[in-house]
BADODO-101739 format. One record per residue (C-alpha): residue in three letters; z, x, y. Coordinates in steps of 0.02 Angstrom, whole numbers. Layout:
N
{'ALA' {Z X Y}}
...
***
This chain:
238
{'UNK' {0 0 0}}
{'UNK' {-32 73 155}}
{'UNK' {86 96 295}}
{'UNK' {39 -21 421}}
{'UNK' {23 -165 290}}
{'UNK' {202 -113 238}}
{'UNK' {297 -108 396}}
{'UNK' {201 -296 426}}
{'UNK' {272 -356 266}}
{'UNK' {438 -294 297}}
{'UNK' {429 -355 470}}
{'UNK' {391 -519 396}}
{'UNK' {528 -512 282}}
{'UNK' {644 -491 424}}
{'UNK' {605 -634 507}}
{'UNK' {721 -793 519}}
{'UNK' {648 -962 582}}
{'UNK' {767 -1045 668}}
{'UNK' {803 -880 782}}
{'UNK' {640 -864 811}}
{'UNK' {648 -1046 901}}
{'UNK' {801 -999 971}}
{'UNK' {690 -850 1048}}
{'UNK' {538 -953 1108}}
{'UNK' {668 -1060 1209}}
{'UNK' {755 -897 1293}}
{'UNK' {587 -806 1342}}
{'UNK' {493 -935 1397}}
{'UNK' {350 -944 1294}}
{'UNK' {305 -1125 1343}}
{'UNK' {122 -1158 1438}}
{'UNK' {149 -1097 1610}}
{'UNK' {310 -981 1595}}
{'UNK' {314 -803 1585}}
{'UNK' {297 -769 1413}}
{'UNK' {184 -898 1349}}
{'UNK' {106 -891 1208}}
{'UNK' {214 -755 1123}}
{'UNK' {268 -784 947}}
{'UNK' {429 -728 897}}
{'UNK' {479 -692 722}}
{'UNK' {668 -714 747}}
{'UNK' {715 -528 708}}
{'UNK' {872 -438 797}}
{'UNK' {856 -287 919}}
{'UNK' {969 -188 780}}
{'UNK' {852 -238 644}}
{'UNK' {708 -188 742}}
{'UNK' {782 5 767}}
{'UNK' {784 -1 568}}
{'UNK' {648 -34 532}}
{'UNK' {559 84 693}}
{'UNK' {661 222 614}}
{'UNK' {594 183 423}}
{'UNK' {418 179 475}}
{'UNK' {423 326 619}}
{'UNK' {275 414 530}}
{'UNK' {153 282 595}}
{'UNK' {-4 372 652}}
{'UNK' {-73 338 818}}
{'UNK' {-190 200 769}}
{'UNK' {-72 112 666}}
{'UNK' {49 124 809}}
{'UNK' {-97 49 926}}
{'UNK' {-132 -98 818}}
{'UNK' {65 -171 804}}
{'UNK' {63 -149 998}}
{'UNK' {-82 -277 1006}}
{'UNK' {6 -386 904}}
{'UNK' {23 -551 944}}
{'UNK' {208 -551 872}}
{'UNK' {342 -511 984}}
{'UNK' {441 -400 878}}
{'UNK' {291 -300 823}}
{'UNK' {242 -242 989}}
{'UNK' {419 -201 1007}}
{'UNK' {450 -111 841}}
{'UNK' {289 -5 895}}
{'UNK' {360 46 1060}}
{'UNK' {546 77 982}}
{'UNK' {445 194 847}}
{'UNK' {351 300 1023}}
{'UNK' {539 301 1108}}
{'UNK' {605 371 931}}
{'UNK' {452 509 934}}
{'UNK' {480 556 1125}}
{'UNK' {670 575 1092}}
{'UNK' {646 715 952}}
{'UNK' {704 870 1004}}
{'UNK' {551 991 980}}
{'UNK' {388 934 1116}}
{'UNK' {300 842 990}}
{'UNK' {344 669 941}}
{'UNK' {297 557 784}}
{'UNK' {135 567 731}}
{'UNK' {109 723 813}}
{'UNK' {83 653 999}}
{'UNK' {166 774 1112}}
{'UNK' {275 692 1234}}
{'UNK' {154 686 1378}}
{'UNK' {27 584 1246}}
{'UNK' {142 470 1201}}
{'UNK' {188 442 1400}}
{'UNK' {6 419 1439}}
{'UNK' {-14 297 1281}}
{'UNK' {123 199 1338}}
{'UNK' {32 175 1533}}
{'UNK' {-138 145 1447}}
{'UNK' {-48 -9 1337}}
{'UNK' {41 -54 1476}}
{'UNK' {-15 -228 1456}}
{'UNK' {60 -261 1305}}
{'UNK' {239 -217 1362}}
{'UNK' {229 -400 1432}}
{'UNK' {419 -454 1416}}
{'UNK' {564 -398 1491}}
{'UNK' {643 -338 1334}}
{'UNK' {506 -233 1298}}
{'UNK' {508 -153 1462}}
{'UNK' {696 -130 1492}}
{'UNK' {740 -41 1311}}
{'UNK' {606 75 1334}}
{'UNK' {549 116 1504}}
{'UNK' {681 218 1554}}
{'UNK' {675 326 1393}}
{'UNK' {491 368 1410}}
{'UNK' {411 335 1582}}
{'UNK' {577 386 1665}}
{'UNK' {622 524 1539}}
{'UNK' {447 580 1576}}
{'UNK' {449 589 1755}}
{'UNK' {613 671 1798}}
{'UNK' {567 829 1847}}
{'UNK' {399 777 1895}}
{'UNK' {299 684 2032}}
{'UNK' {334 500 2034}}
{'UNK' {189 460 2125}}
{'UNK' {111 351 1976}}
{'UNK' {287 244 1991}}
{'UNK' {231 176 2168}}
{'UNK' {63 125 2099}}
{'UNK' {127 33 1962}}
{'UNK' {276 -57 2100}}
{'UNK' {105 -121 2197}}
{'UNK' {17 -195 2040}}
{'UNK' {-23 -352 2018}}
{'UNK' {45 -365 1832}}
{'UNK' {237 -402 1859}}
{'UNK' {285 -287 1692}}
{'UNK' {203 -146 1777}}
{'UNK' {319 -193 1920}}
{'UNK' {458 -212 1815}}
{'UNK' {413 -23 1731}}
{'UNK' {424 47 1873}}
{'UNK' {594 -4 1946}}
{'UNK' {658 -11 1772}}
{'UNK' {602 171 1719}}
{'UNK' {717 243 1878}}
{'UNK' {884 173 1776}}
{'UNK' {837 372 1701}}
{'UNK' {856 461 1871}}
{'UNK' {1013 353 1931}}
{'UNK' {1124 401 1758}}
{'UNK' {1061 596 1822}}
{'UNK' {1115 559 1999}}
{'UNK' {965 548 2076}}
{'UNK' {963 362 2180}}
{'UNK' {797 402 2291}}
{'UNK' {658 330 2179}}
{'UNK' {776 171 2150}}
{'UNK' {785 133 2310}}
{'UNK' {610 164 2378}}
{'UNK' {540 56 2237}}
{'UNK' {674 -73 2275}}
{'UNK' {624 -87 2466}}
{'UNK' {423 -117 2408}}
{'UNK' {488 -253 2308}}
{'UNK' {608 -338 2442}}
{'UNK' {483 -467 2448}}
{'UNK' {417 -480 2264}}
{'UNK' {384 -651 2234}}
{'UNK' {438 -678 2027}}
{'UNK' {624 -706 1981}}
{'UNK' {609 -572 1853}}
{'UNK' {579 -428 1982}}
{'UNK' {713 -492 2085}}
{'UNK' {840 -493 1949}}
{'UNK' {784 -304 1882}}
{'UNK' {780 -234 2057}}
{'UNK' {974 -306 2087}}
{'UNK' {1018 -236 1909}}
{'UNK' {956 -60 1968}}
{'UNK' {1049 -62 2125}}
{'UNK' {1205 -128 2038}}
{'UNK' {1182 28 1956}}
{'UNK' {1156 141 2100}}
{'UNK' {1322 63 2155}}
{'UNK' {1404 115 1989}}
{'UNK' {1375 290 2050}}
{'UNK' {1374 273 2227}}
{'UNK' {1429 147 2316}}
{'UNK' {1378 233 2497}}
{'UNK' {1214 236 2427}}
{'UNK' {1210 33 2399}}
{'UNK' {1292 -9 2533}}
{'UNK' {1151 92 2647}}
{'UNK' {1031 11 2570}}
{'UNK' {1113 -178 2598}}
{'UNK' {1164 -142 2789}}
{'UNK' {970 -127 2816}}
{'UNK' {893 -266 2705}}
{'UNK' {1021 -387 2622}}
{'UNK' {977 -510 2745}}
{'UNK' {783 -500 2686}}
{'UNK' {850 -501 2487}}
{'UNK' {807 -646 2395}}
{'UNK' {967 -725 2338}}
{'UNK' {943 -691 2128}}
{'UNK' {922 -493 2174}}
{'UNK' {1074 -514 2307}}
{'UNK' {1195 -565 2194}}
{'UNK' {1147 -460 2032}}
{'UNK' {1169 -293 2160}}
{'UNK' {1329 -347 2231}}
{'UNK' {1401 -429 2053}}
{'UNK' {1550 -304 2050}}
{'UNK' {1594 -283 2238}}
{'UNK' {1746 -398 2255}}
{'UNK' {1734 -574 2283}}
{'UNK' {1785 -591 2471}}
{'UNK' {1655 -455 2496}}
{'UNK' {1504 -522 2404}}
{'UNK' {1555 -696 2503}}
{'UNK' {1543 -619 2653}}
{'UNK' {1361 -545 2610}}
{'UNK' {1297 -717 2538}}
{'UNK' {1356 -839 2673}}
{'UNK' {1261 -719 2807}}
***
């Protein structure tokens, strides 16, 4: 049996029905929401490492064709099996794609990291792994896309440079997308500066004094969640 039909069988396997309504409800995969028309299988996040980490000798092709699957969990079991190969510790990751391969691969496909999940568990470990010590030039192209997981990548991908310290990218990308217009930027661009406040809260607090009064209200409150109560008041009833 070859691999690809294995790790679809065992994928299949996995599955469980009534999670997998359970997850067509929670990512809105109705006509019209963000995620419709994705099929879900019902598998766990935990379950998918397992089985990423069984099959991590996937060649490049084999990798290609789970990421444009139609099934949720396949396109996310592909890009759990490139975060597994970028996080080896020689320069070369599974399949023998050197980690500059496997962060190009992952731009090319961009358009199949089309859910939030998919973005936030992996983004940071290979675009902003990637990047760190390198120009971050292609994240401001991808913050002025059209496609909204592209946005997401790139505010998502800096959660890498603010557990180093390094705040600047976060907050650049979040002042482009002040004014995004989809609930789901507004919500990752508040988690990021939460988590520029985790580290500094100088740094956040800059960054409201000059624009919390332009913040829509979702990416307001997810950015001042752990200031205390009195204070976020004061900030939402401005």
């Amino acid at each position: 049996m070859n691999k690809l039909l294995e790790i679809r069988k065992e994928i299949e396997k996995a599955g469980d029905k009534e999670k997998a309504k359970v997850l067509q409800r929670f990512f809105k995969t109705g006509k019209g929401e963000y995620g419709e028309g994705d099929i879900f299988l019902g598998i766990t996040v935990p379950k998918s490492r397992q089985i990423a980490k069984k099959f991590g000798s996937l060649d490049l092709k084999e990798i290609e064709n789970l990421l444009h699957s139609k099934i949720h969990e396949e396109r996310l079991i592909a890009l759990l099996i490139l975060v597994q190969g970028f996080e080896e510790e020689k320069d070369f990751g599974q399949a023998g794609m050197t980690r500059k391969e496997i962060f190009d691969f992952y731009l090319q496909n961009s358009l199949f990291i089309n859910n939030w999940d998919l973005v936030d568990l992996t983004a940071p470990k290979i675009v902003g792994a990637y990047l760190f010590n390198k120009s971050k030039n292609i994240l401001f192209d991808l913050a002025h896309s059209k496609n909204i997981w592209e946005r997401r990548i790139a505010i998502i991908s800096t959660l890498n440079f603010i557990k180093k310290g390094d705040f600047n990218e976060t907050l650049k990308i979040a002042k482009i997308l002040l004014f995004d217009s989809h609930d789901l930027i507004h919500k990752a661009v508040g988690w990021m500066l939460r988590e520029v406040g985790k580290s500094s809260k100088e740094s956040l607090e800059n960054f409201l004094k000059k624009n919390y009064r332009q913040m829509p209200r979702t990416m307001l409150r997810c950015s001042i969640e752990r200031f205390p109560e009195n204070v976020r008041e004061e900030y939402l009833k401005k």
